[in-house]
C-alpha positions as CSV (number, residue, x, y, z in Angstrom):
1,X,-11.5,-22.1,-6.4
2,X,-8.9,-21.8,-8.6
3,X,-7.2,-25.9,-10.5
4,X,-4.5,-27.3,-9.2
5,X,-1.2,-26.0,-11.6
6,X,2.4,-27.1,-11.6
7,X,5.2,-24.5,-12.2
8,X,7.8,-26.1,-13.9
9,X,11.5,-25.1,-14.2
10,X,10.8,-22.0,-12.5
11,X,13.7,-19.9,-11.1
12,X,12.2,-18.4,-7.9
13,X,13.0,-16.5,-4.5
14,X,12.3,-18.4,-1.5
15,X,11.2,-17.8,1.7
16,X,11.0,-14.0,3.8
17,X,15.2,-14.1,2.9
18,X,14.7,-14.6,-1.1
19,X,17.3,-17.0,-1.5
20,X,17.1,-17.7,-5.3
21,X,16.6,-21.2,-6.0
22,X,16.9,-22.4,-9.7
23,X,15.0,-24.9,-12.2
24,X,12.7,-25.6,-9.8
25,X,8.7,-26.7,-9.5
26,X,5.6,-24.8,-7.7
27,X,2.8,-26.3,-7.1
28,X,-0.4,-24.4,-7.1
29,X,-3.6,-25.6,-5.5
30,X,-7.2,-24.3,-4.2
31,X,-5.3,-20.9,-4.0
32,X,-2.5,-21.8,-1.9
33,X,0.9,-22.9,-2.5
34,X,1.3,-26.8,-2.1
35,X,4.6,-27.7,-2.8
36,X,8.0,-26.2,-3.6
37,X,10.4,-28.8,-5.6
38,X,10.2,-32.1,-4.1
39,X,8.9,-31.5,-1.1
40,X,4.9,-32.2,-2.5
41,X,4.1,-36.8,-2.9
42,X,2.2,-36.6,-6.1
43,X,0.7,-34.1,-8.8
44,X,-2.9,-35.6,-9.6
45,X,-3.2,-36.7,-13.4
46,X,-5.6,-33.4,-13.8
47,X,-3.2,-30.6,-12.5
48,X,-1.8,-27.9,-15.4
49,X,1.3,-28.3,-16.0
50,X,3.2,-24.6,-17.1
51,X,6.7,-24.7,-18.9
52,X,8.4,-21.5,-16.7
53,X,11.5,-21.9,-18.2
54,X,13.5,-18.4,-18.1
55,X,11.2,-16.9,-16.0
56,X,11.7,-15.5,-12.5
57,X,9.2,-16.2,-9.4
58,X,8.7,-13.5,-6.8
59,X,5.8,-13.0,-4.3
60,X,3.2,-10.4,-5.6
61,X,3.7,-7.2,-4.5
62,X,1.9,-5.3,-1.8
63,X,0.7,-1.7,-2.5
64,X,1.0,-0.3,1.4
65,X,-0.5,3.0,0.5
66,X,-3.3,4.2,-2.2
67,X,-5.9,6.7,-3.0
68,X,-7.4,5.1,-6.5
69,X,-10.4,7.4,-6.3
70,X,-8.9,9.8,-7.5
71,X,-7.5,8.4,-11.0
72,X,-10.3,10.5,-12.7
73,X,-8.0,13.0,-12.0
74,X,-4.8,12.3,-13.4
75,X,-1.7,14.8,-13.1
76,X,-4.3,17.7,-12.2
77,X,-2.4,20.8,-10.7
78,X,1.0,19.7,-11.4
79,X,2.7,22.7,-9.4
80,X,0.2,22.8,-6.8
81,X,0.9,22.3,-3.2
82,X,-0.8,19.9,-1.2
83,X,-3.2,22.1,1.0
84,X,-5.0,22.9,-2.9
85,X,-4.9,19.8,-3.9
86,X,-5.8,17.2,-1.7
87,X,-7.2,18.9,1.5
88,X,-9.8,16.7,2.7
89,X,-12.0,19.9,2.6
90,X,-11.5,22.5,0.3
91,X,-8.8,20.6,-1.8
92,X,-9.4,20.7,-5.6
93,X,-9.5,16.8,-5.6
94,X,-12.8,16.8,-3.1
95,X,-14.5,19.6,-5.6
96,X,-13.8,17.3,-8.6
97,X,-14.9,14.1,-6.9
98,X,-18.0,15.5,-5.8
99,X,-18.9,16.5,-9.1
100,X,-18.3,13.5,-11.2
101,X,-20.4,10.6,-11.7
102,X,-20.5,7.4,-9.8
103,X,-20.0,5.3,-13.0
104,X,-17.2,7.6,-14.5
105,X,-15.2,7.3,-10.4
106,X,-15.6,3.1,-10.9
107,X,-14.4,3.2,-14.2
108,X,-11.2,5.3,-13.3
109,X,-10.6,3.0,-9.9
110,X,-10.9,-0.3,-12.9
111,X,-8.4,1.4,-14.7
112,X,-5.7,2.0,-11.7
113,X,-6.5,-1.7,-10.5
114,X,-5.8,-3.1,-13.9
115,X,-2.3,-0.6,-13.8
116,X,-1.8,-2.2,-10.4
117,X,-2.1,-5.7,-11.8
118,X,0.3,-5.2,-14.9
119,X,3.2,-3.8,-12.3
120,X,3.2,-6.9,-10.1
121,X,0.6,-5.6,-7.6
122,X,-1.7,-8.2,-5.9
123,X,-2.6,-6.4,-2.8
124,X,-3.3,-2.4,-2.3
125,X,-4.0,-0.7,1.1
126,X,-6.8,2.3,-0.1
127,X,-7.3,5.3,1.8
128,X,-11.1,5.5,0.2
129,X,-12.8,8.8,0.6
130,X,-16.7,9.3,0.6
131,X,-17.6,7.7,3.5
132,X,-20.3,4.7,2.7
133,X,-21.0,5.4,-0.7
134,X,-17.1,6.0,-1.8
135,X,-15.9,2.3,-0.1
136,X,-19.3,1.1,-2.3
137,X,-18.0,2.1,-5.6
138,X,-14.6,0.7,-4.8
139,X,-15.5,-2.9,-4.0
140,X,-17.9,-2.1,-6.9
141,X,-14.8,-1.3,-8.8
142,X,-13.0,-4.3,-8.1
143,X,-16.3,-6.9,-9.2
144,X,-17.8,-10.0,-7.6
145,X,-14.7,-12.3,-7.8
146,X,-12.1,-9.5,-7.5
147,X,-8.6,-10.7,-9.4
148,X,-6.5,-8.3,-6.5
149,X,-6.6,-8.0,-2.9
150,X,-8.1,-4.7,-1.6
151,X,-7.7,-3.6,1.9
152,X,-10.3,-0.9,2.4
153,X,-9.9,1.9,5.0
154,X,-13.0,3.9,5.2
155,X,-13.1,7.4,5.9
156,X,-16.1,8.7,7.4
157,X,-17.8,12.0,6.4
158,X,-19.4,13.1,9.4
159,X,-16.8,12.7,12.0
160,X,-15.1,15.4,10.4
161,X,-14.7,18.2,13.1
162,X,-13.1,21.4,11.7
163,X,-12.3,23.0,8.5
164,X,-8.3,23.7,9.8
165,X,-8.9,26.6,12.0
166,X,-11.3,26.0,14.6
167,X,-9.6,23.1,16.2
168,X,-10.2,22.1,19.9
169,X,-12.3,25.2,20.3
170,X,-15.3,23.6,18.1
171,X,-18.7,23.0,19.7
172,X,-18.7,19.7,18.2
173,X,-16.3,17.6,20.4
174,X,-19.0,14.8,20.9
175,X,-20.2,12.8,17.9
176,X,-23.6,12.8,17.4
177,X,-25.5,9.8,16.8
178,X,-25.6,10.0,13.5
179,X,-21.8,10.2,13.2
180,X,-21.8,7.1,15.3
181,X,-24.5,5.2,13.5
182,X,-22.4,6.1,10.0
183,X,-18.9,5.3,11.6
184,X,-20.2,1.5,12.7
185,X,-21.5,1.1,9.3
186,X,-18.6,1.9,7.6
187,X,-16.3,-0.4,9.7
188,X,-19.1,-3.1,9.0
189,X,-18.0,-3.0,5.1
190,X,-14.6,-2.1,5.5
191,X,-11.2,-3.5,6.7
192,X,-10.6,-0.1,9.3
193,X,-10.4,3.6,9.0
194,X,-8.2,5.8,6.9
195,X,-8.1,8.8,8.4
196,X,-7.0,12.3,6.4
197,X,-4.7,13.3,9.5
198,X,-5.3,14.7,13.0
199,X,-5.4,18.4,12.7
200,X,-8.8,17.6,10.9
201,X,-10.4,16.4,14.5
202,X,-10.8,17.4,18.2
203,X,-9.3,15.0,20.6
204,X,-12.4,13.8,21.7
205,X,-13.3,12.1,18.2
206,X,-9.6,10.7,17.6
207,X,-10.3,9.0,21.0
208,X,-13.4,7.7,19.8
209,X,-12.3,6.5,16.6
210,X,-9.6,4.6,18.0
211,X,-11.7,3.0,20.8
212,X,-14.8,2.0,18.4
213,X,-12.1,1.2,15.6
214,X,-10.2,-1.2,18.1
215,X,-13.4,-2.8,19.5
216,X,-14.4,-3.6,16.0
217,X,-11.1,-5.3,16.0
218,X,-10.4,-3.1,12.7
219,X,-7.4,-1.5,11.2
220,X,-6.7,2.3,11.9
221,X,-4.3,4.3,10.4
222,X,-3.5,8.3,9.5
223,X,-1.2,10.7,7.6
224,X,0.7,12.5,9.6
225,X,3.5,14.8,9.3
226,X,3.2,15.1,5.5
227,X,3.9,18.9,4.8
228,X,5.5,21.3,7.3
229,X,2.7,23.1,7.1
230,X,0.5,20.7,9.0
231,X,3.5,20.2,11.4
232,X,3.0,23.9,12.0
233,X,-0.7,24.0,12.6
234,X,-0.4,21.2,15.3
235,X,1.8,23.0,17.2
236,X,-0.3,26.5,17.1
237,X,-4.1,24.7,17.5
238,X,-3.2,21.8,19.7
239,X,0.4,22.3,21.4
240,X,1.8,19.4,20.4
241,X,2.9,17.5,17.6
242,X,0.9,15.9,14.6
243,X,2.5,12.9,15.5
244,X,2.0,13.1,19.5
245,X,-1.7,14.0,18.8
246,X,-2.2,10.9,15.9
247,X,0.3,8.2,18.5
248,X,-1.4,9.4,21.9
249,X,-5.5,9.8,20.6
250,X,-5.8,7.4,18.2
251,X,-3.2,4.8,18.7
252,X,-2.8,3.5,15.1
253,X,-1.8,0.3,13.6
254,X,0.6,2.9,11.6
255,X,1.1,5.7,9.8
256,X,1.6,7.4,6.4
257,X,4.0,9.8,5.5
258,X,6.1,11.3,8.1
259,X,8.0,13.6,5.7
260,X,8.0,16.7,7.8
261,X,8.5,14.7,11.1
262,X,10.9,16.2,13.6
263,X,13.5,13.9,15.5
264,X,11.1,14.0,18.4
265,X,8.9,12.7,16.4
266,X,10.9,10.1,15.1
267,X,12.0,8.9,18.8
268,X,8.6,8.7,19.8
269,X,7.6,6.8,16.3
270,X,10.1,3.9,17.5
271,X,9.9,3.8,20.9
272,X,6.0,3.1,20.2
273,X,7.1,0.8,18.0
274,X,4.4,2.0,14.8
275,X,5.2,0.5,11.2
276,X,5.5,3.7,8.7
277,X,4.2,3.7,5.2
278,X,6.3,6.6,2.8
279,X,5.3,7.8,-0.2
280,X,8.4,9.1,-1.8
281,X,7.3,9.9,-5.5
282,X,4.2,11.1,-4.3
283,X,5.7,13.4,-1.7
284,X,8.2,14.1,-4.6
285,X,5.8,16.0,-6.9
286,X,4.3,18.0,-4.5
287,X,7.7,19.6,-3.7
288,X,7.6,18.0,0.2
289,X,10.8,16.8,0.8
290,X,11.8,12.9,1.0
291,X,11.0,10.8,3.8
292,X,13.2,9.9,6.7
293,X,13.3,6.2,5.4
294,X,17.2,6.1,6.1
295,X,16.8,6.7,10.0
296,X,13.7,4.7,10.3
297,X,15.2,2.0,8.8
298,X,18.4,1.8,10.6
299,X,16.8,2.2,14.3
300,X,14.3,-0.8,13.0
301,X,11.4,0.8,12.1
302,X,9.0,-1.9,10.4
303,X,8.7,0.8,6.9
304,X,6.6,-0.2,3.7
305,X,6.5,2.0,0.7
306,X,2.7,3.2,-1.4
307,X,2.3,5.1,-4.3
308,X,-0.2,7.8,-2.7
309,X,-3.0,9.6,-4.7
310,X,-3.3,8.4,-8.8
311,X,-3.9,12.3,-9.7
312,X,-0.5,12.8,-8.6
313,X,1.4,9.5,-9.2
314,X,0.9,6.4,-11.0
315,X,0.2,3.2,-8.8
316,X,3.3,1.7,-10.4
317,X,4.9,0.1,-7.0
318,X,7.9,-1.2,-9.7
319,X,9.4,2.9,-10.2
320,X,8.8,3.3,-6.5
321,X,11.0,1.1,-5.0
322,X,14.1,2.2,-8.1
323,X,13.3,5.9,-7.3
324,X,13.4,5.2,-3.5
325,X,16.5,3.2,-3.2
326,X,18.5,5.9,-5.5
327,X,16.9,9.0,-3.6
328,X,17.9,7.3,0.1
329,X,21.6,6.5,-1.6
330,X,21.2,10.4,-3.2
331,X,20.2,12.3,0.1
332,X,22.9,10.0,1.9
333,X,25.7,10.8,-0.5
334,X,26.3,7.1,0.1
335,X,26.1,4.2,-2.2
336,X,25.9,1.6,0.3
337,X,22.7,3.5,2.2
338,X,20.4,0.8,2.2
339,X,20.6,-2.9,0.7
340,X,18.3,-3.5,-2.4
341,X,16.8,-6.5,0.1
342,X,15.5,-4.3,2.1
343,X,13.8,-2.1,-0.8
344,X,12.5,-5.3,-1.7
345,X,11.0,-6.0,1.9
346,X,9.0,-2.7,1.9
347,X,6.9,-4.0,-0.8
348,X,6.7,-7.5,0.6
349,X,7.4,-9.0,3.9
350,X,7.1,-5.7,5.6
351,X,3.5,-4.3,4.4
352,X,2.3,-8.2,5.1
353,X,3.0,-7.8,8.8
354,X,2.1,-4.1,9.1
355,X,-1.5,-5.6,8.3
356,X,-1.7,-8.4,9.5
357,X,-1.1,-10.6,6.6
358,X,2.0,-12.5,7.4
359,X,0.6,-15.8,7.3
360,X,-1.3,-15.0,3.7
361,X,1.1,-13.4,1.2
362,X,4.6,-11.5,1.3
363,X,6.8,-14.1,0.4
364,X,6.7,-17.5,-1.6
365,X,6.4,-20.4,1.1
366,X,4.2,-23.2,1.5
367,X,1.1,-22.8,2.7
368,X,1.0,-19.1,1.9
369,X,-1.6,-17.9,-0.7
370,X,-0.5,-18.3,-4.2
371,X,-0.1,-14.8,-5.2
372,X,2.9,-14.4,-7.2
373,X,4.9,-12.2,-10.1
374,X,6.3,-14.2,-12.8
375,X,9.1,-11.6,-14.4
376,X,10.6,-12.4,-17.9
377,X,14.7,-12.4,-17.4
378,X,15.3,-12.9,-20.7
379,X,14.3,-9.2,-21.9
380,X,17.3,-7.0,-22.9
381,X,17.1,-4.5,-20.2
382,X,17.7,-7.7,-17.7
383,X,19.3,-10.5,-19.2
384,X,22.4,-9.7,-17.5
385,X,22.0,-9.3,-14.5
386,X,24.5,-10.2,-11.9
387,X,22.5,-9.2,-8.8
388,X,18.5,-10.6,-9.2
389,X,17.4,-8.6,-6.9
390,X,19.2,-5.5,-7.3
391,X,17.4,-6.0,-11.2
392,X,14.5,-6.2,-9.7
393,X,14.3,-3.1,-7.5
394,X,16.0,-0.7,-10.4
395,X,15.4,-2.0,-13.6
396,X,12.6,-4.4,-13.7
397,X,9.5,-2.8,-15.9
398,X,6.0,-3.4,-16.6
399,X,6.9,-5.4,-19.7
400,X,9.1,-8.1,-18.0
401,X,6.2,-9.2,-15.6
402,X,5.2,-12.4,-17.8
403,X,2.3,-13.3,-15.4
404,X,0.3,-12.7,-12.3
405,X,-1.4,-15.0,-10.4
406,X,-3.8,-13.8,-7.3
407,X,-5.0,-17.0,-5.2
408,X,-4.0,-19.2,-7.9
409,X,-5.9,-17.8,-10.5
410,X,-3.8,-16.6,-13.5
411,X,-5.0,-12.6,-13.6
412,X,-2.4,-11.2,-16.4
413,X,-0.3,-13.2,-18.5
414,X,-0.7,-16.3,-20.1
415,X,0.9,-19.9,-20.0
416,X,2.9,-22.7,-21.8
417,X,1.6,-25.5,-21.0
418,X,4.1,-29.0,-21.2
């Protein structure tokens, strides 16, 4: 439990609308925050008190979509497409996995969390591959008295129907009892399923996913519609969409990607009302195109943003949202696309409802878990700014975040005290 601490003259952005309130005081206790300038009776005689003077409180930000297992593997096959690189099969990332120690995988997962923490990141969403022993070595990876919040979606190893080709017209359409046995273990250590996409499965096990998934009342989510490619091979094998197949069999909490999607796909996306996670960069260096964020976005899709695999981007959620907001304005050929708020929103409020976390974290109100970003506005590349957070989604770096705190706890950073 972390000791009651009082932010003092603190500039800070309040509430899911992040009005900006100035010269102001937090109060921090047993993880949560208590008070927000007056509106606590008393700060007992033990509490830390922490000059914030010129610094800028925002709630941590929440990486929607990750795959840290890979960060052994950094900026392998750079030219590569994604069917060589990350298919969940034959991909060059599931040969180098399999072949590299445990301890040398934990270490590189360490590394990407400690990346996360220095860019603001107090929450992650990870796709984690390896069935029971891969979601093992992550919450090895993030320690007893983790100083992030990991959402873990499993992926299960024997579930896996097809190696792209055989599709419905494999003998294996009913799990065996093993696959079952492994499936219920997994969801017992982990927050839901991550699957690799739905061309990877008959319909019967999508369907049996979802159900045991949704019994478990666990989180289930899949890529879809990532490369055109996959698009295609839906539509050959199955007769239907990706997306049909991944909305219809497994009825997700949301998916990831969307890149490829068609309009029909986009209609039936929003009439089905799922939250999309996109994965610009990522998607970027693997020569896929850029996500359809502008039309989700004005037809009210509920969109977050994730930095994808480590080998092919770093898990730096700060140069996501300033690439994203310039390629949406870019593709558009219009300035005024989409509002830096709403950037903002993808990596906060919107990935805190998407899983359930709206209550928790997302943005700085009392009663919500103390995770927040303290950013350093006096740093040249900021100091005059006349939009806070128009700064913050296109020129804020890993060198003006002053401090982190996760539950409380200061995890990066260190304080003045008064």
């Amino acid at each position: 439990m972390s000791s009651a601490k009082l932010l003092q003259n603190v500039d800070l952005l309040l509430g899911e609308s992040f009005e900006l309130v100035k010269t102001t005081d937090l109060l921090l206790e047993s993880g949560k925050i208590r008070g927000i300038g007056s509106s606590y009776d008393r700060v007992r005689s033990n509490t830390t008190r922490i000059d914030c003077k010129k610094l800028l409180a925002i709630p941590g930000f929440i990486n929607a979509h990750t795959h840290i297992g890979d960060s052994v593997a950094m900026d392998l096959g750079i030219g590569s497409g994604l069917e060589q690189l990350v298919h969940p099969v034959s991909g060059a990332k599931t040969r180098i996995l399999s072949k590299t120690s445990h301890r040398r995988l934990i270490e590189g997962m360490k590394s990407s969390i400690s990346d996360m923490i220095a860019c603001g990141t107090t929450t992650f969403v990870d796709f984690r591959e390896g069935g029971l022993i891969g979601a093992g070595l992550l919450k090895k990876a993030l320690g007893i008295y983790p100083s992030i919040r990991a959402i873990i979606l499993g992926r299960p190893i024997s579930h896996l129907d097809i190696e792209r080709g055989d599709a419905e017209n494999t003998s294996r359409t009913h799990p065996s009892s093993d696959s079952l046995e492994e499936l219920n273990q997994l969801l017992d250590i982990c927050d839901g399923l991550g699957v690799s996409g739905p061309n990877e499965f008959t319909s019967a096990s999508l369907n049996q996913l979802s159900t045991i998934t949704q019994h478990r009342k666990k989180l289930i989510g899949t890529h879809a519609a990532e490369a055109s490619s996959s698009v295609e091979f839906s539509h050959e094998h199955f007769a239907e969409s990706e997306v049909n197949r991944a909305i219809a069999q497994l009825r997700p909490n949301f998916l990831v990607h969307l890149t490829n999607a068609t309009q029909d796909d986009i209609n039936m996306v929003i009439r089905e009302k799922i939250p999309v996670i996109c994965c610009p960069r990522a998607n970027a260096i693997l020569g896929l195109g850029f996500p359809p964020l502008s039309d989700l976005v004005r037809r009210g899709s509920l969109v977050s943003l994730g930095t994808d695999n480590v080998m092919l981007n770093s898990p730096d959620i700060l140069r996501e949202m300033d690439f994203t907001s310039k390629m949406m304005r870019a593709t558009a050929k219009n300035p005024s696309e989409i509002d830096s708020l709403e950037i903002l929103k993808m990596v906060t409020v919107n990935p805190s409802r998407i899983f359930g976390l709206e209550d928790q974290v997302g943005s700085i109100d009392e009663g919500k878990n103390a995770d927040l970003v303290l950013l350093d506005m006096t740093k040249p590349n900021v100091t005059n700014t006349l939009d806070v957070i128009g700064t913050i989604v296109h020129r804020i770096r890993q060198d003006n975040v002053a401090s982190v705190y996760f539950n409380g706890n200061l995890v990066k950073g260190s304080y003045k005290r008064n």
